[in-house]
C-alpha positions in Angstrom: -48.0 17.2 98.4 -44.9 16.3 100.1 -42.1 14.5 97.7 -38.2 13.6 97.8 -36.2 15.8 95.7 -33.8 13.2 94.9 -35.5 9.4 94.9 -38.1 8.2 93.0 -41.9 9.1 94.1 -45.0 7.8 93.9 -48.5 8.5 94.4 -51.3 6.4 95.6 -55.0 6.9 95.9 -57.4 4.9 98.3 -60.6 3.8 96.7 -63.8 2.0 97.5 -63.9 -1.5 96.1 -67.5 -1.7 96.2 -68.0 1.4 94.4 -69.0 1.1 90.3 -68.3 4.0 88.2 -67.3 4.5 84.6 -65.8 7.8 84.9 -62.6 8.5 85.6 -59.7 10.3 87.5 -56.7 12.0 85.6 -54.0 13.2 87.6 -52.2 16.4 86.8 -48.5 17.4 88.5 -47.6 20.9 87.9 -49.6 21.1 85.3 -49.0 18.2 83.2 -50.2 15.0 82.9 -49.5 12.2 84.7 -50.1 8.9 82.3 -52.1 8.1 79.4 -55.8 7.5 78.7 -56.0 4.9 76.8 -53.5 1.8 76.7 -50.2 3.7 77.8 -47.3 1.8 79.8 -48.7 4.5 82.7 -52.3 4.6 83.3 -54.8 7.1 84.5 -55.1 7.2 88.4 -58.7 5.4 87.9 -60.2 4.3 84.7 -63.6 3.0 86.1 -64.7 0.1 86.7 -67.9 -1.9 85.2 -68.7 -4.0 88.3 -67.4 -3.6 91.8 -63.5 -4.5 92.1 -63.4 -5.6 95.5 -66.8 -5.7 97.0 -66.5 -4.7 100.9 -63.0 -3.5 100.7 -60.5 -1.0 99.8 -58.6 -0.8 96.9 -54.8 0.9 95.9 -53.7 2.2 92.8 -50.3 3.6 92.5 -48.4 5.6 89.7 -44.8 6.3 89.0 -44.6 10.3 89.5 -42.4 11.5 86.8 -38.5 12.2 87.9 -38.1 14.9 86.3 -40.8 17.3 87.9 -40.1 16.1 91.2 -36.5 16.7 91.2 -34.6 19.5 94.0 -38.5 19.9 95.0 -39.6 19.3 98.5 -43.3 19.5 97.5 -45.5 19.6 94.0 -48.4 20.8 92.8 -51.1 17.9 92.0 -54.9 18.2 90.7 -57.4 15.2 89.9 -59.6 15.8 87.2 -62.7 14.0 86.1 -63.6 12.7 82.9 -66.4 10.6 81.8 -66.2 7.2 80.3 -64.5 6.6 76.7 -65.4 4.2 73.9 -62.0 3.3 72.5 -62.8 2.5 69.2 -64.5 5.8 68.3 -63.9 7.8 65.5 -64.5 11.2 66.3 -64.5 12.5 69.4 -68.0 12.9 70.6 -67.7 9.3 69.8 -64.6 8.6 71.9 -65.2 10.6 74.7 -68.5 10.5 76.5 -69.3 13.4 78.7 -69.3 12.7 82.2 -73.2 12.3 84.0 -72.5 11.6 87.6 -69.8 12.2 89.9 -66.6 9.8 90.0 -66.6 7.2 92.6 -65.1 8.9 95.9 -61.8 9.7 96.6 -60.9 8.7 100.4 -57.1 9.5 100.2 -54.0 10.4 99.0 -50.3 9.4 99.7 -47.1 10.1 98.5 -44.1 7.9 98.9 -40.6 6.4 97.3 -41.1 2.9 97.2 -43.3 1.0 94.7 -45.3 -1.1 97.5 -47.9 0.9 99.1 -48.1 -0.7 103.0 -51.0 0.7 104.0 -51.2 2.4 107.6 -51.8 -0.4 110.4 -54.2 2.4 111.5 -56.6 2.3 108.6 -60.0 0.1 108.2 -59.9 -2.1 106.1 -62.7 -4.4 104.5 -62.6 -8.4 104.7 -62.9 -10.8 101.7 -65.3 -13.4 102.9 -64.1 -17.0 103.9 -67.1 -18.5 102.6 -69.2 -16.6 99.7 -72.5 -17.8 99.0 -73.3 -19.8 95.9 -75.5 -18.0 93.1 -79.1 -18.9 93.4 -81.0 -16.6 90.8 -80.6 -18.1 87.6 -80.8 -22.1 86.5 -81.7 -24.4 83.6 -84.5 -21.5 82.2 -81.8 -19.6 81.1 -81.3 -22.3 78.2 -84.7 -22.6 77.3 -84.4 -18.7 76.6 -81.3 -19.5 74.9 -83.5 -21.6 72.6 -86.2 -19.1 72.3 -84.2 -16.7 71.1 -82.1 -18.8 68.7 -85.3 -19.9 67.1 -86.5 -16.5 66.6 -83.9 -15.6 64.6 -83.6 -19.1 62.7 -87.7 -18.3 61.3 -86.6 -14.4 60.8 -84.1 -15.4 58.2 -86.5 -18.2 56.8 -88.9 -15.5 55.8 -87.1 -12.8 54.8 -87.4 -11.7 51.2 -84.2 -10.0 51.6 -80.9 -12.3 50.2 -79.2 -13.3 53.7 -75.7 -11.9 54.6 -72.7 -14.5 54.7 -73.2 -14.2 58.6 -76.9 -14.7 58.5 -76.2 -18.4 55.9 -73.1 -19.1 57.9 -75.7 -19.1 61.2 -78.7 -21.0 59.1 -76.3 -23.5 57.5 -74.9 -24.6 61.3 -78.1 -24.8 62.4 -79.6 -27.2 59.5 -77.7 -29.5 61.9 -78.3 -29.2 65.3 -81.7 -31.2 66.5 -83.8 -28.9 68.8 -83.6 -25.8 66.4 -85.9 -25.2 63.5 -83.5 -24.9 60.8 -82.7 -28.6 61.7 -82.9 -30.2 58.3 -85.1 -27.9 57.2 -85.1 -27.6 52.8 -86.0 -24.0 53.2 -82.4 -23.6 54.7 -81.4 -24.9 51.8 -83.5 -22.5 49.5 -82.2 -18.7 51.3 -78.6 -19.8 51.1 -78.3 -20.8 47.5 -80.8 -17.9 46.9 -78.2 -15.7 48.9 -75.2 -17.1 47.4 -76.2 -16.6 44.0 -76.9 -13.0 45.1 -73.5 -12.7 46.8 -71.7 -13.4 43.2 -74.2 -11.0 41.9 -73.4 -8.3 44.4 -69.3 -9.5 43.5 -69.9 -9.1 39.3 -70.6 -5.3 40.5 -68.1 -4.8 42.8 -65.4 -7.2 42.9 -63.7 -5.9 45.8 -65.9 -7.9 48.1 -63.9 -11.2 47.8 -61.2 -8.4 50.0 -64.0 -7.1 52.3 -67.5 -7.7 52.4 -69.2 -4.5 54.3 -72.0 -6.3 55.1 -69.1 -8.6 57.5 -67.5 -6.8 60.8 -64.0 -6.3 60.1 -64.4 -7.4 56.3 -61.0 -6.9 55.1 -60.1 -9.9 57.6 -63.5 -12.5 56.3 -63.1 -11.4 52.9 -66.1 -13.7 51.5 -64.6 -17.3 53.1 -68.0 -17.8 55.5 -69.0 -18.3 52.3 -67.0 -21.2 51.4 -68.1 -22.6 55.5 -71.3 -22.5 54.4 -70.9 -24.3 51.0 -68.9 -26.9 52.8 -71.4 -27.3 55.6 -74.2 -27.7 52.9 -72.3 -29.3 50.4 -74.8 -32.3 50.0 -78.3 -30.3 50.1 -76.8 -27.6 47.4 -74.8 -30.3 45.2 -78.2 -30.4 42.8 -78.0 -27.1 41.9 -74.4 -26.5 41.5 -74.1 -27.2 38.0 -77.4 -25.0 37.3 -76.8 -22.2 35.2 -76.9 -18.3 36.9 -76.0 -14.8 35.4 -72.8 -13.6 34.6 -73.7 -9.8 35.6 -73.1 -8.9 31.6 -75.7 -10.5 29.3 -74.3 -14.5 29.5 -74.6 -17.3 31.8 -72.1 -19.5 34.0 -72.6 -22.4 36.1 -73.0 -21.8 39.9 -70.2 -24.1 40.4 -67.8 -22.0 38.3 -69.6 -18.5 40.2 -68.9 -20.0 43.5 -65.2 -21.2 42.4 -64.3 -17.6 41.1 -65.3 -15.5 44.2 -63.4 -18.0 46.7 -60.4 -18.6 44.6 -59.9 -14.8 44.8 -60.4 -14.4 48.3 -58.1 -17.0 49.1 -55.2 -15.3 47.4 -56.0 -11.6 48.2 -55.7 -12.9 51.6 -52.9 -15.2 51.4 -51.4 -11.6 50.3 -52.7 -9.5 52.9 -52.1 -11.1 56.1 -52.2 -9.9 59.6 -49.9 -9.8 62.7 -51.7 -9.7 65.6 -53.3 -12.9 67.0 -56.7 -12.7 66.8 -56.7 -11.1 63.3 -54.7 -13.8 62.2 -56.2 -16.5 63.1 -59.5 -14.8 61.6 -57.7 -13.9 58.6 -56.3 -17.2 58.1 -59.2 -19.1 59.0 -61.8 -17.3 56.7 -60.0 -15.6 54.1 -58.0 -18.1 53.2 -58.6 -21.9 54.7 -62.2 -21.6 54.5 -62.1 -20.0 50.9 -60.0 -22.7 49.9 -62.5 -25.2 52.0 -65.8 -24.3 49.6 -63.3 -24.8 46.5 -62.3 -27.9 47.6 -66.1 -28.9 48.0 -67.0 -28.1 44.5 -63.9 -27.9 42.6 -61.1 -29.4 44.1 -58.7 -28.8 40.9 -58.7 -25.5 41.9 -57.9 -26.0 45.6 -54.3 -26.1 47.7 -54.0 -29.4 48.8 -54.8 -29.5 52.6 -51.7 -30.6 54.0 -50.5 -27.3 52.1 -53.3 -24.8 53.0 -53.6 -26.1 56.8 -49.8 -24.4 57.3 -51.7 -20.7 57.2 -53.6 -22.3 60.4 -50.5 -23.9 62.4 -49.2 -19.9 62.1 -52.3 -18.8 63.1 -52.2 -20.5 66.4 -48.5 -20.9 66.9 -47.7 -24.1 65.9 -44.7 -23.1 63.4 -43.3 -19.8 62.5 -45.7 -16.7 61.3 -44.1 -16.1 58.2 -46.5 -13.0 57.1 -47.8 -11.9 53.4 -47.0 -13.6 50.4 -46.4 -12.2 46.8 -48.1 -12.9 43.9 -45.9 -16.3 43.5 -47.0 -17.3 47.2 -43.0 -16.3 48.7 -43.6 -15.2 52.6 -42.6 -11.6 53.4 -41.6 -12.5 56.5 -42.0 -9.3 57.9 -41.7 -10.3 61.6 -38.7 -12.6 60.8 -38.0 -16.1 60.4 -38.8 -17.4 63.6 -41.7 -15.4 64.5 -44.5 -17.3 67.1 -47.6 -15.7 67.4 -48.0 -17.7 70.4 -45.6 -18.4 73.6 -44.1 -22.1 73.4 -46.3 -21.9 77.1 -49.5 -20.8 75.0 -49.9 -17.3 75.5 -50.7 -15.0 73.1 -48.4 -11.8 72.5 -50.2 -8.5 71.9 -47.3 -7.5 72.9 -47.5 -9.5 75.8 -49.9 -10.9 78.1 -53.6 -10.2 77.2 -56.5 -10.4 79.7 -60.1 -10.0 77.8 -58.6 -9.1 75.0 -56.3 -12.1 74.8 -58.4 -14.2 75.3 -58.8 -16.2 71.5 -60.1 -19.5 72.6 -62.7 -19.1 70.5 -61.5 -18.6 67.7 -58.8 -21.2 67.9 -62.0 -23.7 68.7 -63.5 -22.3 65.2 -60.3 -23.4 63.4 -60.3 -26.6 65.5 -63.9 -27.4 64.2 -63.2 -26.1 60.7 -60.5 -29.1 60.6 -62.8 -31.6 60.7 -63.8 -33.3 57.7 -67.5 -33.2 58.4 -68.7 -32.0 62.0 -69.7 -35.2 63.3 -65.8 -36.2 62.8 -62.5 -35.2 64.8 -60.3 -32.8 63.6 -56.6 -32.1 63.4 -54.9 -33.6 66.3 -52.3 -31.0 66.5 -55.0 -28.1 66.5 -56.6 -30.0 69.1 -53.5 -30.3 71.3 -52.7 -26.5 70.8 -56.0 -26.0 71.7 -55.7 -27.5 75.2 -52.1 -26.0 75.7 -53.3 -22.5 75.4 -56.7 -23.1 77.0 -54.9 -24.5 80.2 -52.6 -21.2 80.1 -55.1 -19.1 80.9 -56.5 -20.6 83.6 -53.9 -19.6 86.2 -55.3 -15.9 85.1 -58.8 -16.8 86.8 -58.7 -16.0 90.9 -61.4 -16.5 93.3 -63.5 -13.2 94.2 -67.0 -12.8 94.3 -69.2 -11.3 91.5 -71.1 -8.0 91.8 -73.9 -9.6 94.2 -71.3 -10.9 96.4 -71.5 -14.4 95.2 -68.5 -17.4 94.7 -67.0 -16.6 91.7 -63.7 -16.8 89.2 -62.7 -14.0 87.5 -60.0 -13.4 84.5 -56.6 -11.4 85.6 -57.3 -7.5 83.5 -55.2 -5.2 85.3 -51.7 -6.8 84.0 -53.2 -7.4 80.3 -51.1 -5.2 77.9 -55.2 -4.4 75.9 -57.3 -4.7 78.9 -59.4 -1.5 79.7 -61.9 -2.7 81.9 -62.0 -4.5 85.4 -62.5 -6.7 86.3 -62.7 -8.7 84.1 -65.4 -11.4 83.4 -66.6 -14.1 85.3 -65.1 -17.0 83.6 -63.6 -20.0 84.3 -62.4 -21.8 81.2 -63.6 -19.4 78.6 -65.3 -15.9 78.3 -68.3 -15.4 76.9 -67.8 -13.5 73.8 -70.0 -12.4 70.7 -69.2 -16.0 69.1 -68.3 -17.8 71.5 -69.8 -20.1 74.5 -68.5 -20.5 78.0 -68.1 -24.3 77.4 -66.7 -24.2 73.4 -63.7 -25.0 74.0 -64.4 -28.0 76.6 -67.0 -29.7 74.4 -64.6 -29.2 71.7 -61.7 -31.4 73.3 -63.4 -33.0 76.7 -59.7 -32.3 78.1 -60.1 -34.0 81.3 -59.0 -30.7 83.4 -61.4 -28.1 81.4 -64.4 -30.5 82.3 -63.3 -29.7 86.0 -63.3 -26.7 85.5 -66.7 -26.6 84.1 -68.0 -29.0 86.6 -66.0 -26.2 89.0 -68.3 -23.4 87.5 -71.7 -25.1 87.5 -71.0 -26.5 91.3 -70.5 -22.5 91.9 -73.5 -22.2 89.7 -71.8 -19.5 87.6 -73.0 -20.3 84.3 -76.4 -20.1 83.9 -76.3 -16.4 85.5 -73.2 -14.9 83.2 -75.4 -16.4 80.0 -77.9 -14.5 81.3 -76.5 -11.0 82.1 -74.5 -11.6 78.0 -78.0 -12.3 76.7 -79.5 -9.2 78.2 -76.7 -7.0 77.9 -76.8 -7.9 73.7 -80.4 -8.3 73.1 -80.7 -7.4 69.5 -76.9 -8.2 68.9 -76.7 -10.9 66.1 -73.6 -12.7 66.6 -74.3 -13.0 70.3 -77.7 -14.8 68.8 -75.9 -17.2 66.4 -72.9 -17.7 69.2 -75.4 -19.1 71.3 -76.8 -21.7 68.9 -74.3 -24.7 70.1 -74.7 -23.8 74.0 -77.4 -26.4 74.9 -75.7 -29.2 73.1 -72.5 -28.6 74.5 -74.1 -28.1 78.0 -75.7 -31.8 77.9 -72.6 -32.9 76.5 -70.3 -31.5 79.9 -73.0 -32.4 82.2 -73.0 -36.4 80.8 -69.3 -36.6 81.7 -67.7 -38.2 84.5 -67.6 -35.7 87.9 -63.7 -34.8 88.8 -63.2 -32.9 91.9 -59.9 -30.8 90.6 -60.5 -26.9 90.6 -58.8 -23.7 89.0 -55.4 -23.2 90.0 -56.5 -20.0 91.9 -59.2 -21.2 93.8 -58.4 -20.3 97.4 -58.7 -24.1 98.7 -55.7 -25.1 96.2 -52.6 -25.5 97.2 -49.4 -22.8 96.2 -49.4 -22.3 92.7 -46.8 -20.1 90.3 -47.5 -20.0 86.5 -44.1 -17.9 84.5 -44.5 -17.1 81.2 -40.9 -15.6 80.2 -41.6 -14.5 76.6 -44.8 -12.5 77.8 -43.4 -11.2 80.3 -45.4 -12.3 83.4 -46.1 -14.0 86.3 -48.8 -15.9 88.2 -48.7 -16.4 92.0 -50.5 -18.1 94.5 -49.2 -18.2 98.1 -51.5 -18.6 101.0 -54.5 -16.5 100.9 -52.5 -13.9 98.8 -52.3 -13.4 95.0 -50.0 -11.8 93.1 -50.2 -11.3 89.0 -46.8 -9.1 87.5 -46.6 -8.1 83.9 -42.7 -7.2 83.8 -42.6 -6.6 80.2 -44.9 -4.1 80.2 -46.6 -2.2 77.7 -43.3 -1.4 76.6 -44.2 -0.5 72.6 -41.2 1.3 71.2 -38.7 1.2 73.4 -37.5 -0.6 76.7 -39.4 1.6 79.9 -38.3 -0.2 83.4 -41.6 -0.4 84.5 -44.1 -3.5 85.5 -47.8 -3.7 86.3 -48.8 -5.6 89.1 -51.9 -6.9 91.1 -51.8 -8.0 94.3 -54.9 -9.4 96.0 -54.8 -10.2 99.7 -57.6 -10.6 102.6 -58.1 -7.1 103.5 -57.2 -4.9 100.0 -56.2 -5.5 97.0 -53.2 -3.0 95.0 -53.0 -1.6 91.6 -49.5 -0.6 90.9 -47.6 0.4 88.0 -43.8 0.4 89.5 -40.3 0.6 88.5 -38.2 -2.5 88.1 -34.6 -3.4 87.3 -34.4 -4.4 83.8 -31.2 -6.1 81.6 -31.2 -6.1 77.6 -29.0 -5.9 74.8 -28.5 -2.1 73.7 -29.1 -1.0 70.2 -27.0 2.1 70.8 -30.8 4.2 69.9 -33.4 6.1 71.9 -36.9 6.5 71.7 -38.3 10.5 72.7 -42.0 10.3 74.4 -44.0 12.4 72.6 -46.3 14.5 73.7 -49.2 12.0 73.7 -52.0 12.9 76.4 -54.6 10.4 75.0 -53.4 6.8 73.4 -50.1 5.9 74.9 -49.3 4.6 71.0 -51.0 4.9 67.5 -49.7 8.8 67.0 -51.9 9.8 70.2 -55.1 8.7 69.0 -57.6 11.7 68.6 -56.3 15.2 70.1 -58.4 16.6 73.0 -59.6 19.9 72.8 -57.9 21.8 75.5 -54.3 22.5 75.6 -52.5 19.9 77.9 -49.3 18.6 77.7 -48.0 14.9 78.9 -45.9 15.2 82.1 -43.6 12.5 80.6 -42.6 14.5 77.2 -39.2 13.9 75.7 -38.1 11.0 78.2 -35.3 9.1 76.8 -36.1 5.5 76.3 -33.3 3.0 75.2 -34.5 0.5 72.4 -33.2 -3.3 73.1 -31.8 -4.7 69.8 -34.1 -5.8 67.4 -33.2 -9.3 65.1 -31.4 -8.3 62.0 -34.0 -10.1 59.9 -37.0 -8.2 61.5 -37.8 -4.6 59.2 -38.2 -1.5 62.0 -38.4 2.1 62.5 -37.3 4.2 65.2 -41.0 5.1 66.9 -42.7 1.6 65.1 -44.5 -0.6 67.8 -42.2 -3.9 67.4 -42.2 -7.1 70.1 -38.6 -6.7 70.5 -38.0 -3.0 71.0 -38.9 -2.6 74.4 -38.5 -6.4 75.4 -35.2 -7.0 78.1 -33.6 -10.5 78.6 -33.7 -10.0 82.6 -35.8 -8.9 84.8 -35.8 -7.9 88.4 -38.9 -6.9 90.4 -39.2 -6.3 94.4 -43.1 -6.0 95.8 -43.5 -5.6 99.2 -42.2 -9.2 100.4 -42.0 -10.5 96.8 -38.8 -10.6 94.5 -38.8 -12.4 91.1 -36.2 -12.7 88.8 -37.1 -13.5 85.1 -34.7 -14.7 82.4 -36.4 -13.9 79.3 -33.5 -15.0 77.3 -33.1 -18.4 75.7 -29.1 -18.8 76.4 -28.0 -16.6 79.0 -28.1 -17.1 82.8 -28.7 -14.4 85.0 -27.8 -13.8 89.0 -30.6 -12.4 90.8 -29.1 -10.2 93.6 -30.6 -11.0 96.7 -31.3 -7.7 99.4 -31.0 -8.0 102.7 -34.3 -8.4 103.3 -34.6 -12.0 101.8 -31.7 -13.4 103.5 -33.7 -15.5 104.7 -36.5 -16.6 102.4 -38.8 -19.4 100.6 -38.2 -19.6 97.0 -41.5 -20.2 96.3 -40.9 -22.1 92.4 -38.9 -24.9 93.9 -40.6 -24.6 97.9 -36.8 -24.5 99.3 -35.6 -22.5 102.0 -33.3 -20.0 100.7 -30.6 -18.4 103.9 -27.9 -15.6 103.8 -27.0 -16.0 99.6 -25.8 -13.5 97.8 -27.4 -14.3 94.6 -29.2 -16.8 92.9 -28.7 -18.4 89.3 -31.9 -17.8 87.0 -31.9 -19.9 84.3 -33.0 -19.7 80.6 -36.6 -19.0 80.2 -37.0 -19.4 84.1 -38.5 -17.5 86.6 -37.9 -17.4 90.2 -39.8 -15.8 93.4 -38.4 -15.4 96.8 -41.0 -14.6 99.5 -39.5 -13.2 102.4 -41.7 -13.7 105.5 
């Protein structure tokens, strides 16, 4: 195909939006590849999708063709190759890459050009999103009753096993001992298989003390350790306090009391994991929730001498969630590492979570910041901390600009959360969802029957009106029907269902929704951007996947009536120098993590020994040349032209920048402030500020 030999080139590659395909399309230039297949700042040309991505219409994607081979050349040598779908967290490689059973979705063209934004040719059909989508009419209130069914399956399973329960199987008995409608609702043989479990749980400990560090019998032990445990002796504190000071075996020929067992397991879970703490969000929070405040919870229950005070344990929590500076693993005295500095947030002051920045699916933690709202409360009946609680609505309302309106895979009124811009997203699109995702342990409506935040019962209302509850419940119930956290996730859903539908009707809607007015949502320290204008969408990530080293490049989605765009583009990008460089390797397959797993054939990255500059990292932060660090590859300003979009972000704290304005927005809306903007050279972007000219 045709390039320039001097300016930068890209390719793009028309697609099918209805089309749903799993396998996908790597593109080759001169014999190298182009991108990375799983998570790199440059992605495939198609990773598949799991529903369609715009039904009815076409869809863009466009990739950055690397400088280097196009250079002096008039014309290049390009070939697509299919693969089949790949299951990330595989650890071989029959495990990680699936072979591929039916053809790729089709190709209908290709282009070449030199500017980021892909116009498409007036002359080309396009598809039209519908004004006015029906509403979902398949699924209703016999979705719960299922719910229940299956809940209560499960609930007389585990009464009549003759097999000691798990920690996950007691933690799923004990919440149900009290909720009304299920049949572990104060029901004494609850009681009976958990302290029969827990006494086998020390047993199992005597012989292998490593458990209070990782419990195999847990997903992801090493961050639970055995703190359900201490949730479940706190939620059945009264029904077990008989039988606490009831005598058990040691494991070596003597006796102890339960009280003192129970006490010895959590008190060195809580510590193990006080010293083995995690950085990214979601692990912390686990980590911090279980491993340590829940430990320390069940010693508090039943021997309180031995517990941290709660004002002092609850500070591993406001870390967690980004409430006070992460302050990472302590020593054996309990003296922080802090290996990511002093001042470390593991949340945005907006309420975005930073993996390294903006998360879609992935990102999306509200469940687990719920959990350690609920775990806050003295007894579940009560409220919890107040500054959980508020935290909890801060970074709930954040995500909801990341919702937009589309339809679902029938064609039906829908919301969906914002994947292609998410830094550990590899599937679109993503979910229906309008406050929060269904996950494995976690509810649509969690989080609003948690706080009853005014705006998150709209939005609930929002999704019921559009009758897009009861027929995502269904489709996670089906797709995980012997999956046993989906099964004990699901126990609060009727509850908190009655709970939403008692509450007064609102008529606000997601920010997103096409009948709201112009809407822009900035996140400076993630990175990215939110726009509504018209019957247009446009989400940027300009800190982008940028792991080791600073790489000029954003991800953007822009969604409009006829087509939507995929594009991975070059931006302008202003930092503070370090004076080092980062070499791409020659990674084909993870765009991080050594390469992941090697593929079998010899290939060779297209983007191989690529000078990257590294921004200055804070003195106080430990780092390696080729480490994945939040501050490598971050810039203070950033510049970003799309089509008739140009955003300026300050990232810094205490720096203004001058966003040079081309002669294309000369005359222009600034979109942030809704003020006309006419023949300026520049204009002043303040600290942690973003600002979007629309030229029209």
């Amino acid at each position: 195909m045709k390039v320039d030999p001097v300016e930068q080139n890209y390719i793009t590659v028309r697609l099918w939006g209805s089309d749903v395909n799993k396998s996908r399309l790597l593109l080759y230039c001169e014999g190298m590849q182009v991108g990375y297949r799983h998570l790199g700042d440059i992605d495939l040309l198609d990773i598949g999708t799991d529903a369609p991505f715009a039904n009815g219409r076409f869809f863009y994607t466009t990739l950055p063709l690397p400088l280097n081979l196009t250079k002096g050349k008039q014309q290049v040598n390009l070939r697509i190759q299919s693969n089949g779908p790949i299951w990330a967290y595989g650890q071989t490689f029959d495990k990680y890459q699936y072979p591929i059973t039916e053809p790729t979705r089709g190709i209908y063209k290709l282009y070449t050009h030199t500017q980021g934004t892909f116009v498409p040719p007036a002359t080309e059909k396009q598809g039209v999103r519908p004004d006015n989508p029906p509403v979902q009419q398949q699924f209703g209130p016999e979705v719960l009753e299922e719910v229940k069914r299956r809940v209560n399956q499960e609930i007389v399973k585990l009464l009549d096993s003759q097999k000691p329960l798990s920690q996950v199987q007691m933690q799923f008995l004990a919440k149900a001992y009290r909720v009304k409608w299920s049949e572990g609702y104060q029901n004494p043989r609850v009681v009976q298989q958990v302290q029969r479990s827990l006494d086998a749980i020390f047993a199992a400990y005597r012989q292998n003390p490593r458990l209070a560090e990782a419990d195999p019998a847990t997903y992801n032990a090493d961050w639970f350790g055995l703190g359900i445990t201490g949730q479940v002796i706190h939620l059945l504190l009264e029904p077990l306090k008989p039988a606490l000071d009831k005598q058990i075996s040691d494991g070596a020929g003597g006796k102890l009391t339960r009280r003192a067992a129970y006490t010895e397991i959590l008190l060195v879970c809580r510590d193990w994991h006080r010293q083995h703490r995690r950085l990214y969000t979601n692990q912390s929070m686990i980590n911090d929730l279980y491993g340590i405040y829940y430990a320390n919870k069940g010693l508090a229950a039943i021997n309180p001498v031995k517990a941290m005070p709660e004002n002092e344990v609850k500070r591993y929590l406001y870390e967690s969630i980004g409430l006070q500076p992460w302050l990472g693993s302590e020593d054996e005295k309990g003296v922080p590492s802090k290996s990511a500095g002093e001042n470390y947030m593991q949340l945005t002051e907006k309420g975005l979570t930073k993996e390294l920045g903006y998360v879609g699916n992935y990102g999306e933690v509200l469940d687990w910041v719920a959990e350690i709202y609920d775990a806050t409360r003295p007894s579940p009946e009560q409220p919890g901390d107040t500054k959980v609680k508020e935290q909890l609505n801060k970074i709930a309302l954040a995500r909801t600009p990341f919702r937009y309106a589309t339809v679902d895979a029938a064609g039906n009124k829908a919301m969906r959360i914002e994947t292609i811009v998410g830094w550990r997203d590899t599937h679109y699109p993503g979910d229906v969802t309008y406050v929060q995702r269904s996950s494995w342990d976690g509810t649509p409506l969690q989080v609003v029957a948690a706080t009853l935040h005014p705006s998150l019962v709209a939005y609930a209302q929002q999704m019921f009106s559009e009758n897009q509850f009861f027929g995502p419940v269904k489709h996670h119930i089906d797709s995980y029907k012997n999956n046993f956290r989906v099964t004990a996730g699901l126990l609060p859903l009727p509850d908190e269902y009655d709970l939403i539908r008692a509450q007064p009707a609102s008529q606000e809607k997601l920010p997103m929704a096409w009948d709201q007015p112009n809407f822009i949502f900035s996140d400076e320290e993630n990175g990215v951007v939110a726009i509504k204008n018209g019957q247009e969408i446009l989400y940027a990530s300009l800190y982008w996947r940028a792991r080791h080293a600073v790489n000029f490049l954003s991800r953007v989605h822009y969604i409009t009536p006829m087509y939507d765009q995929i594009a991975t583009v070059f931006d302008e990008e202003i930092f503070e120098p370090s004076s080092h460089f980062f070499a791409r390797p020659d990674y084909t397959n993870f765009g991080f993590a050594r390469g992941g797993l090697p593929y079998p054939e010899n290939m060779h990255s297209a983007h191989t020994g690529e000078q990257l500059p590294i921004a200055r990292v804070p003195a106080d932060v430990p780092y390696k040349i080729g480490q994945e660090n939040v501050y490598a590859g971050k810039a203070s300003f950033y510049k970003l032209q799309f089509g008739q979009y140009l955003i300026g972000m300050n990232a810094s704290t205490d720096q203004t920048y001058e966003l040079e304005v081309p002669a294309g927005f000369k005359a222009s809306e600034n979109l942030v402030t809704k003020e006309q903007v006419q023949d300026v050279r520049t204009v002043p972007v303040a600290p942690r500020t973003t600002v979007v000219l629309y030229s029209n």
